[in-house]
C-alpha positions in Angstrom: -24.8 9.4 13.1 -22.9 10.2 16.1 -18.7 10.4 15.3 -17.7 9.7 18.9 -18.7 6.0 19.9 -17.9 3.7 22.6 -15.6 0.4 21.9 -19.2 -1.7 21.6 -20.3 0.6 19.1 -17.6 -0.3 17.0 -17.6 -2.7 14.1 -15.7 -6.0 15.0 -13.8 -7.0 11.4 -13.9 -10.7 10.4 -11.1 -10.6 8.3 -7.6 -10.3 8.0 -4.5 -8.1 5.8 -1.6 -9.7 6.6 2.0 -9.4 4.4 4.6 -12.5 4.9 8.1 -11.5 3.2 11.4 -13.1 3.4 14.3 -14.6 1.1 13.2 -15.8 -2.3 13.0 -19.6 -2.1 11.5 -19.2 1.4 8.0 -21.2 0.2 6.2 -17.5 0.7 3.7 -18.2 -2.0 2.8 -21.7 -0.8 2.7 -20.4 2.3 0.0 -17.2 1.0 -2.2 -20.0 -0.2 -2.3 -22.1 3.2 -5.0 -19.2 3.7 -8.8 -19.9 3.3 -10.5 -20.5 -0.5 -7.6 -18.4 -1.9 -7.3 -16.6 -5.3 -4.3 -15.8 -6.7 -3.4 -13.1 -8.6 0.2 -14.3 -9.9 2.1 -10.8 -10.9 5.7 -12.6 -10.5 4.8 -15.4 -12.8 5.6 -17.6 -9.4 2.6 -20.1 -10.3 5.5 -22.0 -11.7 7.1 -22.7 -8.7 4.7 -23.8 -6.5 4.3 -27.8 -6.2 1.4 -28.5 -8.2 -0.4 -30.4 -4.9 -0.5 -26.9 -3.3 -2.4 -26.1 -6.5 -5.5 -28.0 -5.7 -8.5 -26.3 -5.4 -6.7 -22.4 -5.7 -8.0 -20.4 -8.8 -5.2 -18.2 -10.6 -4.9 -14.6 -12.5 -1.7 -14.8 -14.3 -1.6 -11.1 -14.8 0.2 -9.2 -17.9 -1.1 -5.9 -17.6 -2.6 -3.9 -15.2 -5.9 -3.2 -16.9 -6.3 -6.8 -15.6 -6.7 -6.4 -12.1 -8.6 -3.0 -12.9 -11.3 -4.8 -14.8 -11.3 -7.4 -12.1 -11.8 -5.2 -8.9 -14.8 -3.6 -11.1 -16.5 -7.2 -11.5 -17.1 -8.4 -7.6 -19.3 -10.9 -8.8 -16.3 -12.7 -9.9 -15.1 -12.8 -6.6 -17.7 -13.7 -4.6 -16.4 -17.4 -4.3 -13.5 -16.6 -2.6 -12.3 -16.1 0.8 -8.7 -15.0 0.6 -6.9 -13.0 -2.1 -3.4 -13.4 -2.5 -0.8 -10.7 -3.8 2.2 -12.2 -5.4 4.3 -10.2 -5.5 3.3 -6.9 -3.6 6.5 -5.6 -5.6 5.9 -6.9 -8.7 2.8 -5.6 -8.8 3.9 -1.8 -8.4 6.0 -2.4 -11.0 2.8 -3.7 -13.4 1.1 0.1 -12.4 4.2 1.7 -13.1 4.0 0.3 -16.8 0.5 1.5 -16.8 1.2 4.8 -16.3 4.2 5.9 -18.3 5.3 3.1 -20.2 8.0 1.6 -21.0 10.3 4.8 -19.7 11.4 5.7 -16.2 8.9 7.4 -14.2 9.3 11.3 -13.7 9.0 12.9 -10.8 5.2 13.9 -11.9 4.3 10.6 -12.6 5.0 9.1 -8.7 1.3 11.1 -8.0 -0.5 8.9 -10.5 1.3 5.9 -9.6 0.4 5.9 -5.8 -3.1 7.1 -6.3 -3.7 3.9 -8.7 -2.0 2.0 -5.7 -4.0 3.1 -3.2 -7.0 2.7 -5.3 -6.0 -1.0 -5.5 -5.3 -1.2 -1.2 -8.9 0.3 -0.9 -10.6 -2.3 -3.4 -9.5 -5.1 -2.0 -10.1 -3.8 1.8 -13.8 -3.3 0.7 -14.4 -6.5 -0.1 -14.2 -8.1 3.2 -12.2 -10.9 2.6 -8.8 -11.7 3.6 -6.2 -10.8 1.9 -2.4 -12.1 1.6 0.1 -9.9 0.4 3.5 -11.5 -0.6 6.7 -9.4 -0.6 10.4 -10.4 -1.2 13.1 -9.2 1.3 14.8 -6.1 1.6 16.9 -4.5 4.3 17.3 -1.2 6.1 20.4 0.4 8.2 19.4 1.3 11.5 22.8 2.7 13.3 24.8 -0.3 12.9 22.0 -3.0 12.7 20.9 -4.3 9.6 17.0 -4.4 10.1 15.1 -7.0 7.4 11.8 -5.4 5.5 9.5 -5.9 2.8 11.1 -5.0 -0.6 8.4 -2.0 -1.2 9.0 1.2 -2.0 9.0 3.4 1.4 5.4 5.7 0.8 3.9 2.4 -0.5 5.2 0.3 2.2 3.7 2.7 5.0 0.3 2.7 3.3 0.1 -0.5 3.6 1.4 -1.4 6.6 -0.9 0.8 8.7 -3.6 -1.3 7.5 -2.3 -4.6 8.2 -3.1 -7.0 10.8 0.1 -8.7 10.9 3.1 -8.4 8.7 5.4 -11.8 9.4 9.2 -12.1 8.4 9.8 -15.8 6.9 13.2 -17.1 7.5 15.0 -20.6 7.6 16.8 -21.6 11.1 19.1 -24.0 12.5 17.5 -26.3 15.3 19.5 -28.8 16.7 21.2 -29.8 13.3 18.0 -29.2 11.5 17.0 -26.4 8.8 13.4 -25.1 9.3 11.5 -22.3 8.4 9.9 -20.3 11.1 8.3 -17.3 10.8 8.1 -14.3 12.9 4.9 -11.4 13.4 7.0 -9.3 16.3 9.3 -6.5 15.4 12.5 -7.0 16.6 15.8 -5.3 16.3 16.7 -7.6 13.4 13.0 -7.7 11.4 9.8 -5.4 11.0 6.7 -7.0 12.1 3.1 -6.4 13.3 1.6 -8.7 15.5 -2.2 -7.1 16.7 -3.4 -10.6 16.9 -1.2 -11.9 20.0 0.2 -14.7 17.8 3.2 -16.5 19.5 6.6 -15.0 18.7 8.2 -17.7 16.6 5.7 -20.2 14.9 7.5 -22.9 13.3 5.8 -23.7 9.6 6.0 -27.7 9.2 7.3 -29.4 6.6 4.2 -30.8 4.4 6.0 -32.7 1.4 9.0 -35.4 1.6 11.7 -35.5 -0.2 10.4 -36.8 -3.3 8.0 -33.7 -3.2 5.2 -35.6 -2.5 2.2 -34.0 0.0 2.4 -35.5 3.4 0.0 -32.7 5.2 -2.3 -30.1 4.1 -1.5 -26.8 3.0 -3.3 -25.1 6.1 -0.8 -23.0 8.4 -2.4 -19.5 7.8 -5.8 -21.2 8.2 -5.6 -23.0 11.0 -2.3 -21.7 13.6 -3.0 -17.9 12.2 -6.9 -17.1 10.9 -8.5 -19.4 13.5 -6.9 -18.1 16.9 -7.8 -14.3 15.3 -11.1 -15.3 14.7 -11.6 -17.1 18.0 -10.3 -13.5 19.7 -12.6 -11.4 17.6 -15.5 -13.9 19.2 -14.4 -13.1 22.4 -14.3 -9.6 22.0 -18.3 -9.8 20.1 -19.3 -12.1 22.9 -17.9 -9.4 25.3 -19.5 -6.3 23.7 -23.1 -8.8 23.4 -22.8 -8.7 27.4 -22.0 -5.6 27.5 -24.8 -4.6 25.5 -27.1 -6.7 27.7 -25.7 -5.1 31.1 -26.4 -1.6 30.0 -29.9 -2.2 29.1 -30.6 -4.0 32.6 -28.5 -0.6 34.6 -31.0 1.7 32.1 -34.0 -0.4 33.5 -33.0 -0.4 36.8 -31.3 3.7 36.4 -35.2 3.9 35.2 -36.8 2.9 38.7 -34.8 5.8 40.6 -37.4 8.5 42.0 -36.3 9.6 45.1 -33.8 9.8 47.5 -34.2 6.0 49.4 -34.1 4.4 45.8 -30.7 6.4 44.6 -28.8 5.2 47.7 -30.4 1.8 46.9 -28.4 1.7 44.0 -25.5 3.4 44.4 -24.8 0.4 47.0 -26.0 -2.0 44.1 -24.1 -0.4 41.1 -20.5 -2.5 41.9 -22.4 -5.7 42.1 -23.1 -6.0 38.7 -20.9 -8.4 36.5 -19.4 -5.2 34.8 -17.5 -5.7 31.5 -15.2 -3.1 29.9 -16.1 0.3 30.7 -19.8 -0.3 32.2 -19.3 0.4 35.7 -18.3 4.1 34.0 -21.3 4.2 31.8 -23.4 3.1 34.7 -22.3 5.6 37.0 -22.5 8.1 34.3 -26.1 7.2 33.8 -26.5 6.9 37.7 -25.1 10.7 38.2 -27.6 12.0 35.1 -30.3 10.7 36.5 -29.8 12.1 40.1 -29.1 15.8 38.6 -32.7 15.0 36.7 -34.5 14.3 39.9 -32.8 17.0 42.1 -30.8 15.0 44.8 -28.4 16.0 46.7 -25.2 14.5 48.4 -24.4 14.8 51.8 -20.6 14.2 52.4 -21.0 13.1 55.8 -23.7 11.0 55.8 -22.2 10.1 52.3 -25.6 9.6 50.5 -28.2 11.4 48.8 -30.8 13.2 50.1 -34.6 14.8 48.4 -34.3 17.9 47.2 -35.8 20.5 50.0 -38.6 22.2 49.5 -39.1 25.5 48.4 
């Protein structure tokens, strides 16, 4: 299998990592299971404070040891129903390893090796099943200079792990509008919040209200699934509806690249080859194809005439 591919070649993800943090009292775990089919896996024993219409329809782990979670990565069978899995708390849950490894004491400075290993072991689990997956983190901040800069609550080697794989990591905040608290929620880095925004999503998404004040339901618990999974998914299809014509172009340039035997039917196509509906980089590959197959059949280039002539005879 060749290591060096073109962007065609590569495999188009139908999924998405994402981590939402903010304040506690935010609505971050309500908002974690807006996503698709979602299982929980409650490590901050925050099932509690959900409103129990959120509930509806979302399985739950209420985890109390680690051993848990190891037993249930190991059994994807179990899994299989669902399309999301949500992490709540990413925080709490390091602190669940931590108490697998050594206990009840503080860690030593030997122990942070088994501790990260077990978390990346846990990162790479859930990325292999192919399914989204929701972390939940609570706030944190950073000094930059003299800017306070708002972060995930994560140790500093754990948070990097993670967020190189993540498709978007959003910061969750309540605003002011015109008299009016409501929550918003970010995916841009600024000069105030980390972010990660590969999905083009719009800079400030405002999260609607879905319950009155009697904490009744008045919408659906869908935001992730329908303003942030949907418009990634639509712009995944457009980039596997671009590579499909792209596919389709090359092979008709190869066919065509495949009717070149002489001189008159080179400069044929090098007239032809801008007048294909290119697509990415296939006006490259074609001329790359295009030069092979003139250095195959012997041609040669005059500059002034500026086109190729039959090789001369010996």
């Amino acid at each position: 299998m060749a290591l060096i591919k073109k962007f065609n070649e590569l495999e188009i993800p139908s999924t998405v990592k994402m981590m939402i943090y903010g304040q506690s009292g935010m609505g971050k775990s309500t908002l974690a299971l807006s996503a698709p089919q979602p299982l929980l896996l409650d490590f901050d024993n925050g099932v509690k404070r959900i409103n129990t219409s959120h509930l509806e329809n979302v399985d739950i782990v209420p985890v109390t040891m680690w051993s848990e979670i190891q037993q249930l990565l190991q059994s994807p069978a179990d899994l299989a129903p669902y399309q999301t899995i949500v992490v709540d708390t990413v925080g709490k849950m390091i602190d669940y390893i931590i108490l697998h490894v050594v206990g009840t004491r503080q860690p030593r400075i030997q122990d942070w090796g088994k501790i990260n290993q077990e978390f990346q072991w846990f990162t790479r689990s859930l990325s292999s099943l192919n399914k989204n997956i929701v972390f939940v983190a609570h706030r944190d901040t950073r000094k930059e200079g003299d800017e306070t800069v708002f972060i995930p609550s994560l140790r500093e080697k754990n948070y990097n792990s993670i967020v190189t794989e993540l498709d978007l990591l959003g910061y969750l905040e309540m605003r002011s509008d015109r008299g009016q608290q409501i929550r918003t929620i970010t995916f841009d880095p600024t000069n105030r919040n980390d972010g990660k925004n590969t999905c083009n999503l719009p800079s400030v998404m405002t999260i609607p209200a879905i319950l009155n004040a009697k904490g009744e339901p008045t919408a659906p618990n869908n935001f992730i699934t329908d303003q942030v999974i949907k418009p990634y998914l639509g712009m995944l299809k457009i980039k596997a509806d671009e590579r499909k014509k792209y596919d389709e172009l090359i092979e008709d340039i190869k066919t065509d690249v495949a009717t070149i035997t002489d001189a008159n039917s080179a400069n044929d196509f090098a007239q032809r080859i801008k007048e294909y509906p290119h697509v990415g980089s296939s006006l490259a590959t074609a001329r790359s194809l295009f030069a092979a197959k003139v250095q195959e059949l012997g041609l040669v280039y005059d500059s002034k005439a500026k086109q190729y002539a039959d090789k001369p005879a010996a």
